[in-house]
VEXZA-176308 format. One line per field, with one value per residue: residue number from 0; residue in one letter; x, y, z of N, C-alpha, C in turn. Coordinates in pm, whole numbers. Layout:
REM VEXZA-176308
n <- [NUM,...]
res <- [A,...]
n_xx <- [X,...]
n_yy <- [Y,...]
n_zz <- [Z,...]
ca_xx <- [X,...]
ca_yy <- [Y,...]
ca_zz <- [Z,...]
c_xx <- [X,...]
c_yy <- [Y,...]
c_zz <- [Z,...]
***
This chain:
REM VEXZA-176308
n <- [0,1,2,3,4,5,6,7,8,9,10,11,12,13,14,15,16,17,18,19,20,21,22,23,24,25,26,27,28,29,30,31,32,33,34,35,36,37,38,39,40,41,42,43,44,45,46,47,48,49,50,51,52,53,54,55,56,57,58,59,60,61,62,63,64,65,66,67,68,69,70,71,72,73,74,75,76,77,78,79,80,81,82,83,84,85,86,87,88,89,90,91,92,93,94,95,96,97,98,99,100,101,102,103,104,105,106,107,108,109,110,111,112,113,114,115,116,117,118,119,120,121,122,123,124,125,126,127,128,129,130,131,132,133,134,135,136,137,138,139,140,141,142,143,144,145,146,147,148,149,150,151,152,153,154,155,156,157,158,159,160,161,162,163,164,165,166,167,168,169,170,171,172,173,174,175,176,177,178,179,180,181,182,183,184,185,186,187,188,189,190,191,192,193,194,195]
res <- [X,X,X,X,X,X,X,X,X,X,X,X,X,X,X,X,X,X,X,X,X,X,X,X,X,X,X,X,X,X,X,X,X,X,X,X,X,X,X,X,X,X,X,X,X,X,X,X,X,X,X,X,X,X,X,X,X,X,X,X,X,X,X,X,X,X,X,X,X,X,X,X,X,X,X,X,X,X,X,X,X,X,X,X,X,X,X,X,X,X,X,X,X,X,X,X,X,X,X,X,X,X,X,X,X,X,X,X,X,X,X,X,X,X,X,X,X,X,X,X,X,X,X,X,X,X,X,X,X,X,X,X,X,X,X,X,X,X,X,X,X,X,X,X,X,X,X,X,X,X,X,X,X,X,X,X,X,X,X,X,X,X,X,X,X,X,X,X,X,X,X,X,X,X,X,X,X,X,X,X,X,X,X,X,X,X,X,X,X,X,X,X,X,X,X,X]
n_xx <- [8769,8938,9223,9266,9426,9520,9656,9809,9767,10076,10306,10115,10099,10034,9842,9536,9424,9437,9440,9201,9222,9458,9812,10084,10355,10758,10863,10655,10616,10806,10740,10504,10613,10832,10629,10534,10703,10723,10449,10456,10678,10560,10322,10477,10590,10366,10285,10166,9962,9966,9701,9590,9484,9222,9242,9211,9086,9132,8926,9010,9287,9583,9609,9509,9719,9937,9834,9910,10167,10231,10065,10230,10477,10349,10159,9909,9520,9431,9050,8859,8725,8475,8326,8588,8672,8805,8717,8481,8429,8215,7955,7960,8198,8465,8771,8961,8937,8912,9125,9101,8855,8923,9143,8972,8781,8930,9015,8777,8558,8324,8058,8020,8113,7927,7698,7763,7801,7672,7438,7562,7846,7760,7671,7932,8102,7939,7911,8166,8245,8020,8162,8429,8359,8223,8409,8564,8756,9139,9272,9390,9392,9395,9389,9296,9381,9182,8989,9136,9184,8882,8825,9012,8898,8649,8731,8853,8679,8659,8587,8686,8836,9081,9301,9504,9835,9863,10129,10223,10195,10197,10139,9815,9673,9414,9202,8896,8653,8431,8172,8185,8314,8546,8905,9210,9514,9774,9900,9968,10281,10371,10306,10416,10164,9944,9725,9829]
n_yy <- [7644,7922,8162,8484,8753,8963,9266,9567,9866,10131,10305,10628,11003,11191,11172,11045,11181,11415,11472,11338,11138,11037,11067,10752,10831,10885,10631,10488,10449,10284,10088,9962,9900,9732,9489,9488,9294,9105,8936,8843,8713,8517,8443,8306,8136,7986,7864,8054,8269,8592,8640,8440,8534,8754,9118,9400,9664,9900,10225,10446,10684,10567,10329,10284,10374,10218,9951,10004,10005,9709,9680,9775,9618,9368,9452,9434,9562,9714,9675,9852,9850,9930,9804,9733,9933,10198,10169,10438,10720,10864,11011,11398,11440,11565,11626,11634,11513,11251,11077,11033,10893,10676,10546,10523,10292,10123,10000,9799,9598,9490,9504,9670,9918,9938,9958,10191,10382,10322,10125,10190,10016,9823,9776,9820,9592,9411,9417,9403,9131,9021,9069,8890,8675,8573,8590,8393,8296,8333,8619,8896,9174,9542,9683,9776,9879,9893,9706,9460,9354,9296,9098,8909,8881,8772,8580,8354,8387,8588,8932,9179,9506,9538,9277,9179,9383,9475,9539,9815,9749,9505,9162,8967,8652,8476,8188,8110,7936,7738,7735,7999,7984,8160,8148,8192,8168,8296,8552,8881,9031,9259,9565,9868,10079,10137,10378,10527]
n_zz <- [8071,8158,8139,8341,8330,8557,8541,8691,8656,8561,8831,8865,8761,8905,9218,9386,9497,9321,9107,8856,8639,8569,8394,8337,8532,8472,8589,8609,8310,8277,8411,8310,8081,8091,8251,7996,7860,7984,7992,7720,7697,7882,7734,7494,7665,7717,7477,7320,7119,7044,6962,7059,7299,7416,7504,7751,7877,8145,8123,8201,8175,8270,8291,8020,7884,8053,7901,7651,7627,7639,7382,7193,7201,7104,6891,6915,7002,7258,7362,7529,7832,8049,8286,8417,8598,8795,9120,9196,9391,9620,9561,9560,9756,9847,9545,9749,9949,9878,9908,10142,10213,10090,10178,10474,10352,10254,10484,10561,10495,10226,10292,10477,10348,10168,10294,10480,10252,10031,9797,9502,9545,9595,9354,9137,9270,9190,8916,8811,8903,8769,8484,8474,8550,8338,8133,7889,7704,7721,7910,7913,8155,8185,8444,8803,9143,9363,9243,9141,9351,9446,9286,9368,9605,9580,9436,9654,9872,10037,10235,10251,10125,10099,10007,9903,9876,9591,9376,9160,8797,8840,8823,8898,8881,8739,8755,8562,8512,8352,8441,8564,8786,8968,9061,9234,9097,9051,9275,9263,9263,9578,9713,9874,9756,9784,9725,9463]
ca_xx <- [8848,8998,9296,9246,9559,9476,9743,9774,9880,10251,10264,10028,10175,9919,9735,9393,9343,9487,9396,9089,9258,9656,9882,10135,10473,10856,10844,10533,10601,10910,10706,10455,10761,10872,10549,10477,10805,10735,10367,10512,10737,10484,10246,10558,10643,10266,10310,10027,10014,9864,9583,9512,9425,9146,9301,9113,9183,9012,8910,9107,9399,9703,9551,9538,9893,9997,9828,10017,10325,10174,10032,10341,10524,10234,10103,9717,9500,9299,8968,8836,8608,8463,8353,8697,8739,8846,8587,8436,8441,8110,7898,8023,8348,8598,8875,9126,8940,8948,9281,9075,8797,8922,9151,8857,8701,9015,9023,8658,8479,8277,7921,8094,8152,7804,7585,7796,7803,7531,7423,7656,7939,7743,7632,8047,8148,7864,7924,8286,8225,8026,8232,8541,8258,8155,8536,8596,8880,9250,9274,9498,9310,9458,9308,9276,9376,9063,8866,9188,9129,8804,8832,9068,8820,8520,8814,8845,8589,8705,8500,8782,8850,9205,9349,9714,9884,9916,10215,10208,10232,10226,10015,9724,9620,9273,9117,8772,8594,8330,8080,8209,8413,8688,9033,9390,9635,9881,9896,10058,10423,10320,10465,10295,10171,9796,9605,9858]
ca_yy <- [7720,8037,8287,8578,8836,9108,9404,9665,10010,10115,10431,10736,11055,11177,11074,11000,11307,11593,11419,11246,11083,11094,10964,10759,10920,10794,10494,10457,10379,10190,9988,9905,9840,9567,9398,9396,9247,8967,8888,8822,8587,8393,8345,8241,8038,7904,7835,8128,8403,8724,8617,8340,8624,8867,9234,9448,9755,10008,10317,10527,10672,10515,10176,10259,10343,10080,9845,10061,9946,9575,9671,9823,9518,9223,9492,9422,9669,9653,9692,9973,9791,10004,9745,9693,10106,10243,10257,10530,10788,10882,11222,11507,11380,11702,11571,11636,11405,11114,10921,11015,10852,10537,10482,10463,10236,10001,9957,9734,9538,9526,9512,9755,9997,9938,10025,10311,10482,10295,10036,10209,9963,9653,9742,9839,9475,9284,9394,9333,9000,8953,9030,8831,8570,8599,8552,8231,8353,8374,8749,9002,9279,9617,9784,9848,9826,9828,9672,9336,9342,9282,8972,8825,8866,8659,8387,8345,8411,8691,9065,9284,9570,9510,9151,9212,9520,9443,9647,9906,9706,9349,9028,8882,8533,8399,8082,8139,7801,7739,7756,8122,7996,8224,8085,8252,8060,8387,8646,8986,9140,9341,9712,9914,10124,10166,10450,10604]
ca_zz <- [8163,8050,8270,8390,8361,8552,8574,8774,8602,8580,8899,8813,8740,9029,9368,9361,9571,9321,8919,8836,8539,8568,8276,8374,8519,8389,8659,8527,8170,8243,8463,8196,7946,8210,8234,7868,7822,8115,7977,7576,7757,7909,7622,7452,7730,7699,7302,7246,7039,7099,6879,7143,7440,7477,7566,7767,7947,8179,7994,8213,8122,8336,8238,7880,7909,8068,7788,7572,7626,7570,7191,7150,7117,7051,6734,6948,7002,7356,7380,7630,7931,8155,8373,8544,8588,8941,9250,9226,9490,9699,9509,9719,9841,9723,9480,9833,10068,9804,9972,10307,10175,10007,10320,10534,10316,10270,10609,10583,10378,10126,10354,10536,10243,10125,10422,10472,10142,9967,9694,9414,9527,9572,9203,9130,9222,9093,8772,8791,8882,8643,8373,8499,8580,8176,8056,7833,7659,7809,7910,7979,8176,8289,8592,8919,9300,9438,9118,9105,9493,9468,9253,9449,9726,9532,9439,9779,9939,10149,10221,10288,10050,10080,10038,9858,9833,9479,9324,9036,8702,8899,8751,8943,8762,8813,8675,8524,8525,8282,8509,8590,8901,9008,9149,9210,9060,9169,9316,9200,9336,9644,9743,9976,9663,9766,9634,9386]
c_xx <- [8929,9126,9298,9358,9529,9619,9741,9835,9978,10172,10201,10121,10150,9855,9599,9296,9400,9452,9263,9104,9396,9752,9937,10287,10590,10836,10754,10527,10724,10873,10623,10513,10807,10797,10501,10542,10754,10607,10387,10595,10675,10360,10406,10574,10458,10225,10187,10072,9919,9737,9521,9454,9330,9266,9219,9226,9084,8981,8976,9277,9564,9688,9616,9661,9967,9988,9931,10099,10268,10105,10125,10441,10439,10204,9922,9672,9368,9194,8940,8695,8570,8375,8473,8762,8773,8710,8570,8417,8281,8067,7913,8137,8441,8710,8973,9079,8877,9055,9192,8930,8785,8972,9081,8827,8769,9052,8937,8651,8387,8097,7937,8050,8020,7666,7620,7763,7696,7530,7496,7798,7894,7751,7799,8064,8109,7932,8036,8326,8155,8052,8341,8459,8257,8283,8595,8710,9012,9291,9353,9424,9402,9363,9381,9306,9300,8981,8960,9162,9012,8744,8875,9012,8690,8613,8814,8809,8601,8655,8555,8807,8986,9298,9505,9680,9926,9992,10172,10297,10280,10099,9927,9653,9515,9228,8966,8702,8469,8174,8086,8261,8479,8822,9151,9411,9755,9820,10003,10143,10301,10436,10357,10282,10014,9727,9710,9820]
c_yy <- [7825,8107,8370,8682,8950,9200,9502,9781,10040,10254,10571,10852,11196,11144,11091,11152,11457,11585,11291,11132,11108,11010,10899,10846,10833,10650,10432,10342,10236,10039,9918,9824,9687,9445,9339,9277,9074,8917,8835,8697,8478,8371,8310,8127,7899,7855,7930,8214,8535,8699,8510,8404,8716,9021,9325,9550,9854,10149,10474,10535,10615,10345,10206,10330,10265,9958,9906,10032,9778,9573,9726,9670,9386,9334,9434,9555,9625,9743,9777,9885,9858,9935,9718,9811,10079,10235,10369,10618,10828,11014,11265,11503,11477,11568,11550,11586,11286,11045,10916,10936,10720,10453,10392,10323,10090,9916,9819,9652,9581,9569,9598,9905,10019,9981,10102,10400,10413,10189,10013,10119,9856,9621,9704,9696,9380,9296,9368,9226,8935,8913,8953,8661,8469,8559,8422,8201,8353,8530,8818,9149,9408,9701,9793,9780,9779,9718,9438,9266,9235,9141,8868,8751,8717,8546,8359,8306,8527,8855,9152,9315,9521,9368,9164,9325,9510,9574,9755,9768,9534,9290,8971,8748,8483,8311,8120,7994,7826,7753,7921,8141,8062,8149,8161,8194,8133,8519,8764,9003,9239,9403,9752,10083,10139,10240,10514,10557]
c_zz <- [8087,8250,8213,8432,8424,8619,8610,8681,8642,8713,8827,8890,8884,9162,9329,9385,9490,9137,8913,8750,8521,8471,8430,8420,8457,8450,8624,8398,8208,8355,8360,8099,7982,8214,8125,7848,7886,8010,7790,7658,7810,7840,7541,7514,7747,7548,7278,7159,7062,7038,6951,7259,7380,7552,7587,7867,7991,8097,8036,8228,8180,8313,8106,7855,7931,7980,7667,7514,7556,7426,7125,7096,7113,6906,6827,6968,7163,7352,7538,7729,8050,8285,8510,8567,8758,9006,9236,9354,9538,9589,9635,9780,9703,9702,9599,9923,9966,9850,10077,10324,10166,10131,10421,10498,10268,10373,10646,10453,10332,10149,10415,10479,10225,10235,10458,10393,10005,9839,9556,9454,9536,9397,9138,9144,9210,8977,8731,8790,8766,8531,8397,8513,8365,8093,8042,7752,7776,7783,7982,8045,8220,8364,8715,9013,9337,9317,9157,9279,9496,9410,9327,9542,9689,9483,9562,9897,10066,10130,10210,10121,9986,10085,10009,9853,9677,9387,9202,8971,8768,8808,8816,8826,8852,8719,8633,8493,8426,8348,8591,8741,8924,9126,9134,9197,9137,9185,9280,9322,9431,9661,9801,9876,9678,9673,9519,9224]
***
């Protein structure tokens, strides 16, 4: 059995609908700063040491910011996984109907999503599953709304895009079972912080 840290990025400096890749902004970092702080505390508080977790991090940049702050004070260095990146947006869909887009598509589920706009998201959270599936290690991940969502959903068992509103720079914890089970243990801080 291994856990599953997955973190949401501190707020982007950005909307979805105006930067393709948005640092974070100040709230941003000092959200990151916050969470490193909290997640050092609880491998402490679990007698680990950074050398006992896996660190992983999406490969875009408000993620790898947000880990940032966490190799800032552990001294780790995370690894870049482009597995647990953002949903991808539809080809053709202008950069300024991306919120009007995702909206939609938060509204439904995931069979939903997929017979709409096509096989590119069944593929999207197979393979996310499968790497979270694949994790034997205790891991600290940073990503995504829709991406930590979507885990939640296969712990679960539930289709919907949207299960928590899970905050900027909040913790989702998932059990990983040797058999590549998924379970929430918790659930991240919610804010009504959707697509930013």
């Amino acid at each position: 059995m291994a856990l599953l840290y997955l973190v949401r990025h501190g707020r982007a400096a950005a909307g979805w609908d105006t930067a393709a890749d948005p640092p974070l902004d100040d709230l941003g970092r000092e959200q990151a700063a916050a969470t490193a702080a909290k997640l050092v505390v609880r491998l402490q508080d679990a007698k680990w040491s950074v050398f006992d977790v896996d660190v992983v991090t999406s490969p875009l940049l408000r993620c790898r910011e947000t880990a940032a702050a966490f190799e800032a004070v552990t001294g780790t260095t995370a690894k870049v996984e482009s597995r647990i990146a953002e949903i991808p947006s539809p080809n053709g869909v202008a950069m300024g109907d991306r919120v009007t887009w995702l909206r939609r598509a938060m509204q439904g589920t995931w069979a939903e999503l997929i017979s709409r706009d096509g096989d590119a998201y069944h593929e999207f959270r197979d393979t996310l599953t499968a790497w979270a599936r694949s994790v034997r290690r205790d891991t600290i991940a940073f990503s995504h709304f829709v991406a930590i969502n979507a885990l939640i959903g296969v712990a679960i068992g539930d289709d919907r895009l949207v299960i928590r509103s899970v905050d900027n720079a909040s913790v989702t914890v998932l059990e990983v079972g040797a058999d590549g089970s998924l379970v929430l243990v918790e659930g991240g801080a919610e804010a009504n912080t959707l697509i930013r």
